[in-house]
C-alpha positions in Angstrom: 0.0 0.0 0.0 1.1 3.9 -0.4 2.3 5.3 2.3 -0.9 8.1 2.4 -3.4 5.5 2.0 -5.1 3.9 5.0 -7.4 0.8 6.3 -9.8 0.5 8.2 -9.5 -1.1 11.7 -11.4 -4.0 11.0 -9.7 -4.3 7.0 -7.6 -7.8 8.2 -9.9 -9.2 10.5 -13.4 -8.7 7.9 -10.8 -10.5 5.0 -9.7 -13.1 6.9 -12.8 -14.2 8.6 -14.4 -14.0 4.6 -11.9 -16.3 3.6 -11.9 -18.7 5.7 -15.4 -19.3 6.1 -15.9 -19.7 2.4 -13.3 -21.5 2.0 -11.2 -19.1 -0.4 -7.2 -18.5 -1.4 -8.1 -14.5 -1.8 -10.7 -12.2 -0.1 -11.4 -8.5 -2.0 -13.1 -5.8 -0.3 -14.3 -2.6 -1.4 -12.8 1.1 -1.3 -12.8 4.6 -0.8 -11.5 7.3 -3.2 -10.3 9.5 -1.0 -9.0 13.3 -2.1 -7.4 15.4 0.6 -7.2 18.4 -1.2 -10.9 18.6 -0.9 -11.3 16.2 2.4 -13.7 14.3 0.3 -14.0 10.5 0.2 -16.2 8.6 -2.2 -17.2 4.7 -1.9 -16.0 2.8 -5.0 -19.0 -0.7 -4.6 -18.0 -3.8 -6.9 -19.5 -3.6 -10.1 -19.7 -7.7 -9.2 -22.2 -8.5 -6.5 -20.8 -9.5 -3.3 -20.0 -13.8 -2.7 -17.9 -16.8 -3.6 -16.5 -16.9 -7.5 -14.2 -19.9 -9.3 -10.8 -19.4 -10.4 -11.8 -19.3 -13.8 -15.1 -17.0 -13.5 -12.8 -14.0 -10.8 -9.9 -14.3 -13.6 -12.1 -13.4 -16.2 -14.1 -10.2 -14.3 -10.1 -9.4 -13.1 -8.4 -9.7 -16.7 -11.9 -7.4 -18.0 -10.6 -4.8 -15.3 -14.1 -5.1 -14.7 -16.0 -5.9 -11.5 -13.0 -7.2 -10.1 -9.6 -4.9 -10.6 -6.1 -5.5 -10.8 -4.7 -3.5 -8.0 -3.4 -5.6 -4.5 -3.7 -3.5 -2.2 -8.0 -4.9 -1.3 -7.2 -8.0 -1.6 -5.6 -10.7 0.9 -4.2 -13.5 -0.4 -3.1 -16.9 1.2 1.0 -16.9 1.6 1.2 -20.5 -0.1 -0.2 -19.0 -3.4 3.3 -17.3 -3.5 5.5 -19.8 -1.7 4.4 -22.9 -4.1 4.4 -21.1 -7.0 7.7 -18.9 -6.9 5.3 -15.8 -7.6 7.3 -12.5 -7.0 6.1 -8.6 -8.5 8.1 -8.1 -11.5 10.3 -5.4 -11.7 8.2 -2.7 -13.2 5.9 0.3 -13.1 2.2 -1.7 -12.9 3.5 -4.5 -11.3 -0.4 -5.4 -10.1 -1.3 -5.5 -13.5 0.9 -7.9 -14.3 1.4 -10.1 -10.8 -2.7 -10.4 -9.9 -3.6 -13.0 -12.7 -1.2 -15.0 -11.4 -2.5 -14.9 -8.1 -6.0 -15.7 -9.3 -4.8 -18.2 -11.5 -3.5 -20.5 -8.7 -6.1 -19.8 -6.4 -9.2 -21.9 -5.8 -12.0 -19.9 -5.0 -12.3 -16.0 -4.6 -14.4 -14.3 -1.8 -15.9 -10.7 -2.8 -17.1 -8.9 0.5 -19.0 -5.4 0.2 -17.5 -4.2 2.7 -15.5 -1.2 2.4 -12.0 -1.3 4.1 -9.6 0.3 2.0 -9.0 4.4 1.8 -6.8 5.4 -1.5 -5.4 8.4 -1.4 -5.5 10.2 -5.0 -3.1 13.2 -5.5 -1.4 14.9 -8.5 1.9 13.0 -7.9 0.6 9.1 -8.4 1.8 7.0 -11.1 -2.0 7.7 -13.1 -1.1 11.9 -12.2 2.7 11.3 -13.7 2.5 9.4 -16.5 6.1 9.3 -18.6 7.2 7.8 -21.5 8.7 4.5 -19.3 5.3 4.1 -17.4 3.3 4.3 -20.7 5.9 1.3 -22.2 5.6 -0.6 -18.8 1.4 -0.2 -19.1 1.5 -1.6 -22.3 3.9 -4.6 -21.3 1.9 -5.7 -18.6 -0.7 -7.0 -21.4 2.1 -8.8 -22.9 3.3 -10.4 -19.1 -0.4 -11.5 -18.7 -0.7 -12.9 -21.9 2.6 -15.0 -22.0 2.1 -16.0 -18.4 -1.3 -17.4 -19.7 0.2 -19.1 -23.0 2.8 -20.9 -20.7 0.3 -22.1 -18.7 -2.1 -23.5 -21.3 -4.4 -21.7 -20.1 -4.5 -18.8 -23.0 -8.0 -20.2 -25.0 -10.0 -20.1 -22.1 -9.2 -16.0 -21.7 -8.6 -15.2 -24.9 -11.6 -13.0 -25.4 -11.0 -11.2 -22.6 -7.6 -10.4 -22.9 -8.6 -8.9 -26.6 -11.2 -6.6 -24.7 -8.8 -5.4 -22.1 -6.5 -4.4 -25.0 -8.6 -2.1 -26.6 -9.1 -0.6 -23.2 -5.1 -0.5 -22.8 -5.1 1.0 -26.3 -7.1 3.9 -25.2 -5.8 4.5 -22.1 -2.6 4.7 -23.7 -3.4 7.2 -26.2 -4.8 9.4 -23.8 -1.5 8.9 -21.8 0.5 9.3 -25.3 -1.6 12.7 -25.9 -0.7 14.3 -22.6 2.7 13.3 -22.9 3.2 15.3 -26.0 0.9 18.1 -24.3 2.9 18.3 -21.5 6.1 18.5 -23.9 4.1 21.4 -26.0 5.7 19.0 -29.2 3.4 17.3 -31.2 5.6 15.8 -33.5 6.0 12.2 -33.6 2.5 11.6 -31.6 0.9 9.6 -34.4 4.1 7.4 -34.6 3.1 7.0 -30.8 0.2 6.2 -31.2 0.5 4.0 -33.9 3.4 1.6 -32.3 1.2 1.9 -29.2 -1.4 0.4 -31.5 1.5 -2.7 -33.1 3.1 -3.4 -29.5 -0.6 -4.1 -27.6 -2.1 -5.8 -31.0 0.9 -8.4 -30.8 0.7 -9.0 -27.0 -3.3 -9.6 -27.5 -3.0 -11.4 -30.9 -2.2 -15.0 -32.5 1.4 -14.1 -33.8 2.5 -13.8 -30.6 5.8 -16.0 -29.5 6.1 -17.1 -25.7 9.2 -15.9 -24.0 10.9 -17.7 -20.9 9.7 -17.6 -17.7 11.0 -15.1 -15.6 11.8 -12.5 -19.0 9.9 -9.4 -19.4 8.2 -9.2 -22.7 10.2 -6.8 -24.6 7.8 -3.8 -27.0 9.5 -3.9 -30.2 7.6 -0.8 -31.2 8.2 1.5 -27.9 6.7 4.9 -27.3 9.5 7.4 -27.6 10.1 10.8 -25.6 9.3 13.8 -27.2 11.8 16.6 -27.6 10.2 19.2 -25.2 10.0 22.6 -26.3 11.1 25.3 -23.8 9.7 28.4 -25.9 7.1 29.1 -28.3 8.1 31.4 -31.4 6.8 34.9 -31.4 5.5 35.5 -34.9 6.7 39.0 -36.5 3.4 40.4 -35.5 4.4 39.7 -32.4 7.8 40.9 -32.2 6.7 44.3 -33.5 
């Protein structure tokens, strides 16, 4: 968790007691949006009704982003999922993304409470607040860590539909991302070309030409999203300079 977000008191003891009396590997509470600025908290319910899903039916609401999301930090897990299966959070921005199928994967049943323990604390200098050019590349790659981890498992017909979904949502979020990036760099040279490897790099990860890579390799974009030349001053017309 960030160090500005908080729990609830009760956050361990209303996950625990879910999971072990239905009999589940992971236990997911709701949370609170919380903005200091304004002292203003909203509740963030489930889009998923509260109860007991399969593996296979959690994995599928959590690869939609939908209903179930990719973030840890409302979630408990059992230690064992981690231990037996060598699990660790890869090194990289949206490590969640790219760690939480795995946890779900090996799980046996998932326990949704409606309960709302979490508080996250939303300010202008979060990883959503400060996108960058490496973040945007590491967003993007997550998609392709999902998808091998679910090729080298076998596993990749049963979610194949979903994954394609969640990477047109990854395509748009990254254009947005791509847009403000070149906003932000007042240089809007090269944003199509963004774009448009945006566009090759989450098509391959999502699509059938796609090669598995070893376990414990990164997938690697081989169209990346480049860093626009920033430009410090805006030309004065002659106009102006008279």
């Amino acid at each position: 968790m960030d160090s500005d977000d908080y729990l609830e008191p009760e956050f361990l003891e209303c996950l625990y007691n879910a999971a072990v009396e239905s009999g589940a590997d992971i236990a997911c509470c709701n949370f609170n949006m919380y903005y200091p600025e304004r002292n203003l908290k909203i509740y963030m319910p489930f889009n998923s009704l509260p109860g007991v899903y399969s593996k296979t039916k959690a994995l599928r609401k959590l690869i939609l982003d939908m209903g179930i999301h990719y973030f840890v930090w409302n979630k408990l897990s059992k230690r064992k999922i981690f231990f037996e299966n060598n699990l660790e959070f890869d090194d990289m921005y949206f490590e969640d993304i790219a760690t939480s199928p795995k946890i779900f994967y090996y799980a046996n049943k998932i326990v949704l409470i409606g309960k709302s323990l979490y508080n996250y604390t939303s300010r202008d200098t979060s990883i959503l607040h400060s996108m960058n050019v490496n973040k945007i590349n590491d967003f993007i790659r997550s998609l392709g860590v999902i998808r091998n981890f679910l090729e080298r498992e076998k596993a990749f017909k049963d979610y194949n539909n979903h994954v394609w979904v969640y990477a047109q949502k990854v395509k748009l979020v990254s254009y947005y991302y791509i847009l403000m990036l070149h906003a932000k760099s007042m240089n809007f040279s090269g944003m199509m070309e963004n774009i448009n490897n945006a566009s090759k790099s989450i098509d391959y990860f999502a699509g059938k030409n796609f090669k598995c890579i070893p376990d414990g390799e990164l997938p690697q974009l081989q169209f990346p999203v480049k860093q626009p030349i920033k430009k410090s001053k805006i030309k004065k017309s002659k106009k102006d300079k008279v």
